[in-house]
C-alpha positions in Angstrom: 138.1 115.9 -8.8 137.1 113.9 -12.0 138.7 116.4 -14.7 141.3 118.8 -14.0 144.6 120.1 -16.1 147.3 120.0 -14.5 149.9 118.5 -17.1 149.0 120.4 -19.9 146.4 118.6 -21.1 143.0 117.1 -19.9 142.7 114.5 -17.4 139.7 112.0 -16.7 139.7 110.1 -13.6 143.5 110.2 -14.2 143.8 109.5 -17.5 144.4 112.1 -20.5 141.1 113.0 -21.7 140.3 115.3 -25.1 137.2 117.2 -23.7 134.5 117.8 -26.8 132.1 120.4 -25.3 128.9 121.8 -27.6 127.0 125.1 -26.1 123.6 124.7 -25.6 121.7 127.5 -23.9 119.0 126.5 -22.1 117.1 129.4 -21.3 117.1 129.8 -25.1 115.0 126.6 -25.9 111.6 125.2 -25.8 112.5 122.7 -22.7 110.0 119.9 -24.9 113.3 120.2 -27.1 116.1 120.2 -24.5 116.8 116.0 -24.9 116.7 116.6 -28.2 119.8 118.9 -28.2 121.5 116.9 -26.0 120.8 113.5 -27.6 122.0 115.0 -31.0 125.5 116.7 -29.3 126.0 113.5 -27.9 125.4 111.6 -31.2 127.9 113.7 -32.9 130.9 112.7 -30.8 131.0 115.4 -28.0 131.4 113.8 -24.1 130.6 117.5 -22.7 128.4 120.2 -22.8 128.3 124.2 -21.7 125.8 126.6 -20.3 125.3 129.9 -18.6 123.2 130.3 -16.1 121.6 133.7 -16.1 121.5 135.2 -12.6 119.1 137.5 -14.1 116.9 134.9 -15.3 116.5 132.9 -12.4 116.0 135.5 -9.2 113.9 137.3 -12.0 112.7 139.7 -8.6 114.9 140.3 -5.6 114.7 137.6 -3.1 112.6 135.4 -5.3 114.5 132.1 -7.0 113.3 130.0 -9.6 115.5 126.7 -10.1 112.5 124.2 -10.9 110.6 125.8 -13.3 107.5 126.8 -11.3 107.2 130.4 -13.2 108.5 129.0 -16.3 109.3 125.8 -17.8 112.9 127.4 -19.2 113.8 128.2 -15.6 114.0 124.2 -14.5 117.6 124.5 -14.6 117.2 121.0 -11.7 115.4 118.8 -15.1 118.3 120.6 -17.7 121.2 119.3 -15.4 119.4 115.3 -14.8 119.2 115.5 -18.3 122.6 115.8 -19.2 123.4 113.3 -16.7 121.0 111.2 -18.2 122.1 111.8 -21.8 125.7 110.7 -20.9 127.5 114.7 -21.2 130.1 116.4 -18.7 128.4 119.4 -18.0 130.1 122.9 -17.9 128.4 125.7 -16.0 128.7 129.5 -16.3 126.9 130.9 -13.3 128.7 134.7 -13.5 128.0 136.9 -11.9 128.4 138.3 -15.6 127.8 135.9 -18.2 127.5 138.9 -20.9 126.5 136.0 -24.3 124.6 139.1 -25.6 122.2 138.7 -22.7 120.4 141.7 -21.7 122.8 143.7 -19.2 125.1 140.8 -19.6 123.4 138.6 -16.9 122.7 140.9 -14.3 119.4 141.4 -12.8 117.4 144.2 -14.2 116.4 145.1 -10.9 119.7 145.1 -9.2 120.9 147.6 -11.6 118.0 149.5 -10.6 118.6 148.9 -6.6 122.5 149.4 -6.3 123.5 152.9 -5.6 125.5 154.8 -7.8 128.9 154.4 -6.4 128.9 151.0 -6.9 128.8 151.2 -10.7 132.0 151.8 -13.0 132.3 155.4 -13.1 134.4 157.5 -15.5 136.8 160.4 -14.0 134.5 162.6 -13.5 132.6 160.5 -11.2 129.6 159.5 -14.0 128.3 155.9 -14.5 130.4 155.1 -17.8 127.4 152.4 -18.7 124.2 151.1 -17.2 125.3 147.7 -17.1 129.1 147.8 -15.7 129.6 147.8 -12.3 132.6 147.9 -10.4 133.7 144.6 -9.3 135.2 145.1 -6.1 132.6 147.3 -4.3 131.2 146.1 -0.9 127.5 146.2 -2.5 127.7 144.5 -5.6 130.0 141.5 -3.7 127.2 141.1 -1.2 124.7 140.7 -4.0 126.6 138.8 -5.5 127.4 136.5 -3.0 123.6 136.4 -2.5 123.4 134.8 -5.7 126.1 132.4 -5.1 124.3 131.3 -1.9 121.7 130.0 -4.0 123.2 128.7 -7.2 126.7 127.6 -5.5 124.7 124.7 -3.3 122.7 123.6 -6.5 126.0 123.1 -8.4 127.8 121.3 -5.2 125.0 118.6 -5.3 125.1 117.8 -9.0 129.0 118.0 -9.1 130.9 114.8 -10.2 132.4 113.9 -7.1 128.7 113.7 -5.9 127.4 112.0 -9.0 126.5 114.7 -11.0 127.5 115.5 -14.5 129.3 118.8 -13.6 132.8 118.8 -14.0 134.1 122.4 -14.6 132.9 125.7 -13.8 134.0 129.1 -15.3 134.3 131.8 -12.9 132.8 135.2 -13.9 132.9 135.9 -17.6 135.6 138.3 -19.8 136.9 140.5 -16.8 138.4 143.3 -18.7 136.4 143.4 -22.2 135.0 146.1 -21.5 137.9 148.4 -21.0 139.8 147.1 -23.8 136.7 147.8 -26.5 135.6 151.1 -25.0 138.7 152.2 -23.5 136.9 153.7 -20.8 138.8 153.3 -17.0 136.6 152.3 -14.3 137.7 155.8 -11.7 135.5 154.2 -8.9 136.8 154.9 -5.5 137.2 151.7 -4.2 139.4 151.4 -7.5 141.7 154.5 -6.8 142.1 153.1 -3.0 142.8 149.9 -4.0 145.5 151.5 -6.8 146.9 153.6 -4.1 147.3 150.6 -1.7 148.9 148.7 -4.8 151.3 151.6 -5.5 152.4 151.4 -1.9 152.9 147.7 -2.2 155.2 148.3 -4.7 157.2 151.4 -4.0 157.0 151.1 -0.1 158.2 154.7 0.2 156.6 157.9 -1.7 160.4 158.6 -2.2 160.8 155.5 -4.5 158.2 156.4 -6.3 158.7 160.1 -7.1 162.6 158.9 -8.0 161.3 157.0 -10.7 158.4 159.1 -11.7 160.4 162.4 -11.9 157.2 163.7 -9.6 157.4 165.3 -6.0 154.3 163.8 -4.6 154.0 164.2 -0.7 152.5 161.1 0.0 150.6 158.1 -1.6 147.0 159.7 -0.7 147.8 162.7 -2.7 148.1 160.6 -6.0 145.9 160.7 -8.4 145.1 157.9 -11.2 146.2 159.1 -14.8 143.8 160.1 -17.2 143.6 162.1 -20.5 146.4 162.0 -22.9 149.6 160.9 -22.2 151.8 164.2 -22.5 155.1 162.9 -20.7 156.9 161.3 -19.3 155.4 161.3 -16.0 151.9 160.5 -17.3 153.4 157.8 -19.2 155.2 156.6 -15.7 151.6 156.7 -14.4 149.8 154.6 -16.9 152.5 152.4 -17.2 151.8 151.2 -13.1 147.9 151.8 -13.9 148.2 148.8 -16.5 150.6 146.5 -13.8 147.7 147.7 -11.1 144.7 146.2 -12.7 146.6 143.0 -13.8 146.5 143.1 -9.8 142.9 144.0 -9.6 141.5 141.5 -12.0 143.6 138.7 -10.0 142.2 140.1 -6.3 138.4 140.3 -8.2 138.8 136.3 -9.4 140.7 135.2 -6.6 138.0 136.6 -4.0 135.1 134.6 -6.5 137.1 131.8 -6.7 137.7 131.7 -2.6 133.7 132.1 -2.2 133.4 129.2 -4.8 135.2 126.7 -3.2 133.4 127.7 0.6 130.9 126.0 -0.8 132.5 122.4 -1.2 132.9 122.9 -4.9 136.2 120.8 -6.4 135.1 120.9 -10.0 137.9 122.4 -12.3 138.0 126.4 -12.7 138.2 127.8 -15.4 138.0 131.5 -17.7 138.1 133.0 -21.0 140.1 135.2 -22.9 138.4 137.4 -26.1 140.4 138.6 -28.2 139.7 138.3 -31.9 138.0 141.8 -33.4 136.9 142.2 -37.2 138.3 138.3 -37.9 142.4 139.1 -36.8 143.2 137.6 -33.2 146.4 140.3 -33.0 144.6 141.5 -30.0 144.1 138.6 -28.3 147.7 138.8 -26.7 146.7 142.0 -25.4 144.3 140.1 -23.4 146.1 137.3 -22.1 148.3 139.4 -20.8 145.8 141.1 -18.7 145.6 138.0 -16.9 149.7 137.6 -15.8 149.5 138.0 -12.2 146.3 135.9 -12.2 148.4 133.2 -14.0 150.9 133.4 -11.4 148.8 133.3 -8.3 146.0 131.0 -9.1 146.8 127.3 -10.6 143.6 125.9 -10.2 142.4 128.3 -12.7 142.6 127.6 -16.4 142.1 130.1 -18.5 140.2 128.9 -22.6 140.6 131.0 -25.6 138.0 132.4 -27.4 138.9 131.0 -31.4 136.3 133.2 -33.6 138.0 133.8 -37.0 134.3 134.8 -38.4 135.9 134.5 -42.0 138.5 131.6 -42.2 141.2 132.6 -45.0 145.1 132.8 -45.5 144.9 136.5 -43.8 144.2 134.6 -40.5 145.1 131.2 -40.5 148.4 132.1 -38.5 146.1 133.8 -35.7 145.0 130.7 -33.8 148.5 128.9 -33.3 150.2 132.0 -32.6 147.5 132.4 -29.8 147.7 129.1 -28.3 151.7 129.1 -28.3 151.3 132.1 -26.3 148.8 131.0 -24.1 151.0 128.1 -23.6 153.8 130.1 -22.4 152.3 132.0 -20.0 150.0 128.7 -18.9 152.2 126.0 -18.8 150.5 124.1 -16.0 146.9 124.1 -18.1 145.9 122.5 -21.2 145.6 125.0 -24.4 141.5 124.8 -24.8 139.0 127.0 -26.3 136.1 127.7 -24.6 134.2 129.8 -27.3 135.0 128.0 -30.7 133.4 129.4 -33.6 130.2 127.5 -34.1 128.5 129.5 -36.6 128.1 133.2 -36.1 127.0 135.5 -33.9 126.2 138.0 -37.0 123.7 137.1 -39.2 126.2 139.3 -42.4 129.2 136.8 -41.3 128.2 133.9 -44.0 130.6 130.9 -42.6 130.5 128.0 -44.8 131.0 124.4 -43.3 134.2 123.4 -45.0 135.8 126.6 -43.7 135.2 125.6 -40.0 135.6 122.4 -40.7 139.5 123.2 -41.8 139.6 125.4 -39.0 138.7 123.0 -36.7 141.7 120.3 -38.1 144.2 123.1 -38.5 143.6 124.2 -34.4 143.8 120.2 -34.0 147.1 120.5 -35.7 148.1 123.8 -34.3 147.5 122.3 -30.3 144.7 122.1 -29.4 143.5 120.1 -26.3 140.2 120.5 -26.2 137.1 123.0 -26.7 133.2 124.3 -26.9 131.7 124.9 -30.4 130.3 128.0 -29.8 127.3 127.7 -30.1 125.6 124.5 -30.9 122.2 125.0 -30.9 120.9 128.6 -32.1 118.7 129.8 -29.5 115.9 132.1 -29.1 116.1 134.4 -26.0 113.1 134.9 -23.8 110.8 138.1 -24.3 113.2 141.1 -23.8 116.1 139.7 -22.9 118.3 139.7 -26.2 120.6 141.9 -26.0 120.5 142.5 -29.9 116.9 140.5 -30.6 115.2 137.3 -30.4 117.5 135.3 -32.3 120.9 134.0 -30.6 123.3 132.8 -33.3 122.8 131.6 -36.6 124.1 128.9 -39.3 125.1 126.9 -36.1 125.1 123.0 -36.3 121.4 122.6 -35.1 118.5 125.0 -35.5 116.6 126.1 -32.2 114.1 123.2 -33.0 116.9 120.7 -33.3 117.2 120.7 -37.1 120.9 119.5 -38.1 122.6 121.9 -40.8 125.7 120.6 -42.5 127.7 122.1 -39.8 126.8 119.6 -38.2 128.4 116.6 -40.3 131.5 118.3 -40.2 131.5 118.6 -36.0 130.9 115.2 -36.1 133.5 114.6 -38.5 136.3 116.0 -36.1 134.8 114.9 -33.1 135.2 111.4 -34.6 138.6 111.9 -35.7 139.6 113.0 -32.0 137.7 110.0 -30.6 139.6 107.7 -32.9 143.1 108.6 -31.8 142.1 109.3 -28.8 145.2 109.9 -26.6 148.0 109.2 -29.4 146.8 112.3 -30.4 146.1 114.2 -27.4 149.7 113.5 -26.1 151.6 114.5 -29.8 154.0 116.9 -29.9 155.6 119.1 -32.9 159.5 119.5 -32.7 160.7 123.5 -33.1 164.3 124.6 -33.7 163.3 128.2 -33.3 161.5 130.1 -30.0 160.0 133.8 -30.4 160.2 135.9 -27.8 157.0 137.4 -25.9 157.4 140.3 -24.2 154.1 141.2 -21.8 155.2 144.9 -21.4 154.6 145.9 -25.2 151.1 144.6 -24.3 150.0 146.9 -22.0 147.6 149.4 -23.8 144.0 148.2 -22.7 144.2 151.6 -21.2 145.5 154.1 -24.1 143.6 152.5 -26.6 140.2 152.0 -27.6 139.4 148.8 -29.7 135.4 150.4 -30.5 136.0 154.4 -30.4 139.7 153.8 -32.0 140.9 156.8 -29.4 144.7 156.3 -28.3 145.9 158.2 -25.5 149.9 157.4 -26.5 151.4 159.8 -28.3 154.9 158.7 -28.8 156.5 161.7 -30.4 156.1 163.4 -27.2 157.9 160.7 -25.5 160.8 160.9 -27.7 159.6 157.5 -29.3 159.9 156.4 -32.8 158.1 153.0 -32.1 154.0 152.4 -31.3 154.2 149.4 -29.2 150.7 148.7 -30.5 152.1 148.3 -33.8 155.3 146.7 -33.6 153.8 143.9 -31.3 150.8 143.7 -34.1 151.9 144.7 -37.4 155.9 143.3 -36.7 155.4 140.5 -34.1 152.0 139.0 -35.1 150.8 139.4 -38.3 154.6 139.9 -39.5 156.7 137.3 -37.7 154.5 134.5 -36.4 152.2 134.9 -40.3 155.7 134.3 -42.0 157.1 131.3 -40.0 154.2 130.1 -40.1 153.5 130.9 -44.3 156.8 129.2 -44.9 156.2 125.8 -42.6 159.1 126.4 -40.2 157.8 125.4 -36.5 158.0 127.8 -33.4 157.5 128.2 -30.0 156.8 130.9 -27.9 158.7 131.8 -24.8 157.9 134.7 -22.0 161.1 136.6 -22.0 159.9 137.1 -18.5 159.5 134.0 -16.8 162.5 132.3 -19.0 166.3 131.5 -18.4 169.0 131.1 -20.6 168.8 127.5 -20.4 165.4 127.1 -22.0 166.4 129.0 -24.8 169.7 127.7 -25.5 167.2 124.1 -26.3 166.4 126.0 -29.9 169.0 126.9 -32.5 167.4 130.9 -33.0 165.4 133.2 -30.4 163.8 135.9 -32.3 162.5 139.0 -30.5 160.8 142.1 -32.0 161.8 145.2 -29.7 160.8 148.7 -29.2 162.9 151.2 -27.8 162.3 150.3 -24.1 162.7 146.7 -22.4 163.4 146.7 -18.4 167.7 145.5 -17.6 166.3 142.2 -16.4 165.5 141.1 -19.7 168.1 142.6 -21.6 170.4 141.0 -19.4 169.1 137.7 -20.1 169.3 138.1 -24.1 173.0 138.8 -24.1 173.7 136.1 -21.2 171.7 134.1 -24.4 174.0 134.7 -26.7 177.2 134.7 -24.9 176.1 131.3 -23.9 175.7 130.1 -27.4 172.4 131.2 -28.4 171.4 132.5 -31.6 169.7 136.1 -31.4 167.7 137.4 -34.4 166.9 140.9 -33.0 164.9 143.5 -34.3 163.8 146.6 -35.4 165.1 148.3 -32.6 168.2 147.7 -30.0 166.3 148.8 -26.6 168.4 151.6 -25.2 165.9 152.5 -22.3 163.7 150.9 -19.5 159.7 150.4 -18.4 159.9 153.5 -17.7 161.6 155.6 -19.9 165.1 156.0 -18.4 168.2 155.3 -19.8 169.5 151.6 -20.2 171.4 150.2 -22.4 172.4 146.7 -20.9 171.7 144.8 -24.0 173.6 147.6 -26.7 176.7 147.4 -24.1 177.2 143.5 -24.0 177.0 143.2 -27.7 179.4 145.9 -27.8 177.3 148.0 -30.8 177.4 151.8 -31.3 174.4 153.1 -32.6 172.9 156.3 -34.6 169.4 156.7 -35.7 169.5 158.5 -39.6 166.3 159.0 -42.3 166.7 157.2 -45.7 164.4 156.0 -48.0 162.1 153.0 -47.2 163.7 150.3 -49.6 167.0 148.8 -48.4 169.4 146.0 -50.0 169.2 143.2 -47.3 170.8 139.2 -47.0 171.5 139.7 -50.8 167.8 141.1 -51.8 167.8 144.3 -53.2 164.6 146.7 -52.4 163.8 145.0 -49.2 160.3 147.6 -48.4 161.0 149.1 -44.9 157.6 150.3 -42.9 159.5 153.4 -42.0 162.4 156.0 -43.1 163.8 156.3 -39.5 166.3 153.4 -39.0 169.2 152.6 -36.7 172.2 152.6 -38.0 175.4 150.6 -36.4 178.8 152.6 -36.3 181.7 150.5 -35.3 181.4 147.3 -38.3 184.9 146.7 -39.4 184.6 143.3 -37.2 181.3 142.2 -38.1 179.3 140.8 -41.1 177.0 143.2 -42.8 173.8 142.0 -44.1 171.6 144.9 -44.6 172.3 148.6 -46.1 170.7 151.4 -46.7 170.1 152.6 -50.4 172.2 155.9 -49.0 175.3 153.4 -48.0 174.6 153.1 -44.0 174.7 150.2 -42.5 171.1 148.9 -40.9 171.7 145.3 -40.3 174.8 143.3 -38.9 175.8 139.6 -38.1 178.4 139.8 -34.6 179.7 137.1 -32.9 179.6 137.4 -29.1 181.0 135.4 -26.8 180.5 131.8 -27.5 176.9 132.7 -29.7 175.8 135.0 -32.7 173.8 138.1 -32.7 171.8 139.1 -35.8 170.6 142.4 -35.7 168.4 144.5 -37.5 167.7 148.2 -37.3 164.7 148.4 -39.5 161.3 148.1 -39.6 159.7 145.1 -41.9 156.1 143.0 -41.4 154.6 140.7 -44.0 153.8 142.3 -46.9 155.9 141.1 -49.9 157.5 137.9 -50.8 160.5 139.8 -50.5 160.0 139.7 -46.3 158.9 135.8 -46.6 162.5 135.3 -48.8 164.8 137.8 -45.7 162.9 135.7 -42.7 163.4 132.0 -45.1 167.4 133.0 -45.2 167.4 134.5 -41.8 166.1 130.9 -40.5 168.3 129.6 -42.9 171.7 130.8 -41.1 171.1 128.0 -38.2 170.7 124.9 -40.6 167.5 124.9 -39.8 165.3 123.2 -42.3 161.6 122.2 -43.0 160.7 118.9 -42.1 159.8 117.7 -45.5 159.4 119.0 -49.7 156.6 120.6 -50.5 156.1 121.3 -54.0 153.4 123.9 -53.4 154.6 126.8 -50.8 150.7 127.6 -50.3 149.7 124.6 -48.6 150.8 124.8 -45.0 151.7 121.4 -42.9 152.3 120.4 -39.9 153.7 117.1 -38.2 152.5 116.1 -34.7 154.9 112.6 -33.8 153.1 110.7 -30.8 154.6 107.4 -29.3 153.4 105.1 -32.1 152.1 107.5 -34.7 152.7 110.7 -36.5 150.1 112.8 -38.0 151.0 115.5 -41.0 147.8 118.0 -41.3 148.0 119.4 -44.8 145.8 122.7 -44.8 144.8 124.5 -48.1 143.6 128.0 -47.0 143.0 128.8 -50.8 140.0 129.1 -52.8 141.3 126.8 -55.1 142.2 123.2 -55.9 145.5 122.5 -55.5 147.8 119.3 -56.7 151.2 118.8 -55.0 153.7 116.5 -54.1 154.6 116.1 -50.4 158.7 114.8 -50.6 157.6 112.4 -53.7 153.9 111.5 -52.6 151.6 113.4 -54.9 147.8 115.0 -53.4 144.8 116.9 -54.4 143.1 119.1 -52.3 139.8 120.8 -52.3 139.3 124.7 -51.6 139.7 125.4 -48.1 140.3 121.9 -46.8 142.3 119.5 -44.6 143.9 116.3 -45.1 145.6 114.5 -42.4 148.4 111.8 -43.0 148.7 109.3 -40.4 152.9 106.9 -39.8 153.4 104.2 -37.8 156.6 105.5 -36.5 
């Protein structure tokens, strides 16, 4: 294999290689224009280029293939990979069976949607097709179609393959599983899915026994269950949903593992990979959500990488914290594969986004900055889709660096100005790392709502008062974790990294000076155990706003409360508190937890009724900072309790900056170091860096290169 990612990065014929990938859709282009494209993405510094290829478009009737262009001239797909051999680009190829790219029925063939039989389409709970275009992916009939398809495009992309001489070098397997779910928040009930669910729940349980203990149910036997659906009412249905999310973590990994063993039957060695959507309405807060989707697949599978897809739409301060916290936490949970993104915003899908060049540009230099190892502006070339098959029109993308005819906009320049900064420092770059005293934890469970919540119809089917809850792990993880934590860290230039409480040990963590974890009420022993074994160890533990006092699944457990020896009552007070020595600290909430037994600890945060919501304990060899309230990012006041939080551990920014606006970062390779100074603000802004003064333009980036 000539590329693969196996260290974390990129590597080229076994060296580390920064892949530069531009989308150009074939299919969407006058083929008299297709060198044209290419010649230009190659001129402005990108090695690599990306394509689906439309089953739809190419067995446009059942049984009849068209890889040569003999019906049309767009369908030559033979001529469109010779030319990016010839051209000098790595070629990526997206063969689906779903390539969605606002393609009518996402890539499927009109008339297989019309052939397959009901029961092999997603279907709701009361047995009726939730859409035209979803199928369910693990039905006999739409496998053997598909596998149909792969007979014929799977041999076409084994000949032109690198190890063969071709210019194909990675391949993405299937396209998005799980979107769909997560923006309708409609459940495929198929039956293959409920057998498959019921074999899972099996797996796991082994007994009906087991699982009616934990359940609180008295089911007679694993045929008799039903999948949940409706509202979650109790505990039991929360039980149930709570297994339904673990289940299809299960089924997307069996789905891409099955493609992925069909793949390689076909001598195909090229690198696998798959992306992960996320960002709705500019905010990625949700993109978490999805990774997480993917866990099991993760685990199972490390010769598939999985790509983010980075589309801020609008670049500004309100998301400039969205992409690094995103790749951190791809990172974590990918630590074999490079962090790459396989959609990066190249323009916009919506013609009312208006994205001007200097804001991708910074974009582009701050996800440089923020860790990125490589990635596909998304798209390159605007293209306009054949008659009837635009999902949403003719036109496919606009303000994107080149026009459909191969016109350059001033996008363009500023691709080519980042594609020629990466070729420049080349590996130096590739290979620099950025030193963090302080690890946030990420904790998968709180992510598992693709199921109880709609992204499109905004229907939630948690209602936590009737659990007994206080918390929404929707918004604690998004509100408290995301766009409060990792936007204020971030806001004040302290570094972080991103562990999976999971799949981490104390030892790991005891390698920062503070782990800071935003809880809900629930958190399985496992992990609880491992934060106080943390701290007794040493650690530092900046907990909040909630001490976990039960499990996954809603019983009792108070592992974590117990080794840091705290007593606990919940009371109502008004939403300002007097925390670290700043008075009127805004809480999101009234309800707080309030710590009983203090006489032998530091108290750092009170109530305005006199309670104590906020203590400082030593335990064991370590320190446990614990708060029982619930704060985002909303006023300086949060940025100045995190700054003195982060300021108990000695831990400090790595230089003086004058201007607490402009946001750095320092990347230290073996001979170099690189400080990206990013102005997010729609205004010029003079500073002095230590003693060194600047100027920067609105919305820009300026990078500093040391010889160390």
């Amino acid at each position: 294999m000539s590329l693969d990612a196996a260290k974390g990065y990129f590597i080229k014929n076994g060296k580390p290689f920064f892949l530069i990938s531009g989308e150009i859709h074939y299919f969407r282009l006058d083929p008299k224009l297709w060198e044209k494209h290419l010649r230009l993405l190659k001129q402005s510094g990108a090695n690599t280029t990306s394509t689906y290829i439309p089953w739809d478009w190419h067995e446009y009737e059942e049984g009849k293939f068209d890889f040569t262009g003999e019906t049309h001239p767009a369908r030559n797909l033979i001529k469109y990979i010779n030319l990016c051999k010839k051209n000098g680009l790595q070629l990526i190829v997206k063969p689906g069976p779903y390539i969605l790219a606002e393609y009518e029925a996402e890539g499927l063939p009109g008339w297989l949607l019309k052939r397959i039989s009901k029961n092999s389409f997603a279907l709701d709970e009361f047995g009726n097709i939730i859409s035209p275009n979803l199928v369910s992916y693990m039905t006999d009939e739409f496998l053997d179609f598909t596998f149909r398809w792969y007979d014929k495009i799977m041999p076409i992309i084994a000949e032109h393959q690198a190890s063969n001489g071709g210019p194909i070098t990675m391949m993405q397997v299937c396209n998005e599983v799980g979107v769909f779910q997560w923006l309708s928040g409609k459940i495929d009930y198929n039956p293959t899915v409920i057998n498959l669910y019921k074999e899972f729940l099996n797996a796991k349980y082994n007994t009906i026994e087991n699982l009616n203990s934990v359940y609180g149910t008295e089911y007679p036997s694993f045929e008799k269950i039903s999948a949940p659906i409706d509202k979650i009412k109790n505990r039991q249905d929360y039980c149930a949903y709570f297994d339904f999310h673990l289940f299809y973590r299960h089924y997307f990994a069996m789905y891409l593992d099955l493609l992925i063993k069909k793949i390689r039957s076909y001598g195909i060695n090229v690198q696998l990979t798959h992306n992960i959507p996320g960002w709705i309405y500019g905010n990625a807060a949700e993109l978490p959500m999805l990774i997480s989707t993917y866990e099991e697949v993760m685990k199972t599978r490390k010769d598939l990488i999985f790509g983010l897809d980075h589309i801020p739409e609008f670049v500004s301060f309100r998301n400039a914290h969205s992409d690094l916290a995103c790749n951190k936490i791809l990172e974590a949970m990918q630590p074999y594969g490079p962090v790459w993104a396989a959609e990066f915003q190249s323009g916009t899908r919506e013609h009312h986004v208006k994205c001007d060049p200097n804001d991708l540009e910074t974009f582009y230099f701050a996800s440089l900055a923020h860790g990125l190892k490589g990635l596909n502006y998304y798209m390159f070339s605007q293209g306009i889709n054949p008659d009837g098959k635009g999902f949403y029109g003719k036109a496919f993308y606009y303000q994107t660096p080149l026009s459909e005819n191969g016109v350059k906009s001033p996008l363009y320049d500023s691709t080519k100005k980042v594609n020629d900064f990466i070729s420049k420092e080349k590996e130096e770059l590739l290979l620099s790392e950025v030193k963090s005293e302080i690890c946030v934890g990420f904790y998968k469970p709180y992510f598992y709502t693709e199921l109880t919540t709609s992204q499109l119809l905004k229907e939630k089917r948690l209602y936590i008062e009737k659990l007994g809850l206080t918390l929404d792990p929707r918004f604690v993880r998004e509100e408290i974790f995301f766009n409060g934590l990792l936007r204020s860290l971030q806001t004040l230039n302290f570094n972080y990294d991103i562990s999976d409480l999971e799949n981490s040990n104390v030892e790991n963590l005891l390698r920062y000076k503070q782990l800071w974890v935003v809880t809900t009420e629930f958190m399985d022993a496992s992990t609880q155990k491992l934060l106080a074994d943390y701290v007794k160890n040493g650690g530092s533990l900046i907990l909040y706003p909630e001490i976990p006092i039960i499990d996954l699944y809603l019983n009792p457990c108070s592992v974590l409360k117990d080794e840091l020896g705290v007593k606990l009552t919940k009371s109502v007070s008004p939403n300002k508190i007097d925390a670290f020595g700043i008075d009127d600290v805004y809480t999101v909430f009234r309800e707080k937890q309030i710590f009983q037994n203090v006489s032998k600890t530091e108290i750092v945060s009170t109530t305005k009724t006199g309670e104590v919501c906020g203590i400082r304990k030593n335990v064991g060899n370590g320190m446990a900072t614990i708060l029982g309230y619930v704060f985002g990012y909303t006023t300086d006041d949060h940025l100045h309790l995190i700054e003195k939080i982060v300021s108990l551990d000695s831990i400090k920014r790595q230089v003086k900056l004058s201007d607490p606006d402009i946001q750095f970062v320092i990347r230290k390779g073996k001979k170099y170091s690189y400080m990206f100074l990013l102005n997010y603000h729609n205004q010029k802004k003079s500073f002095t860096v230590n003693t060194r003064k600047y100027t920067m333009n609105p919305f820009s980036c300026k990078v500093i290169k040391q010889k160390l």
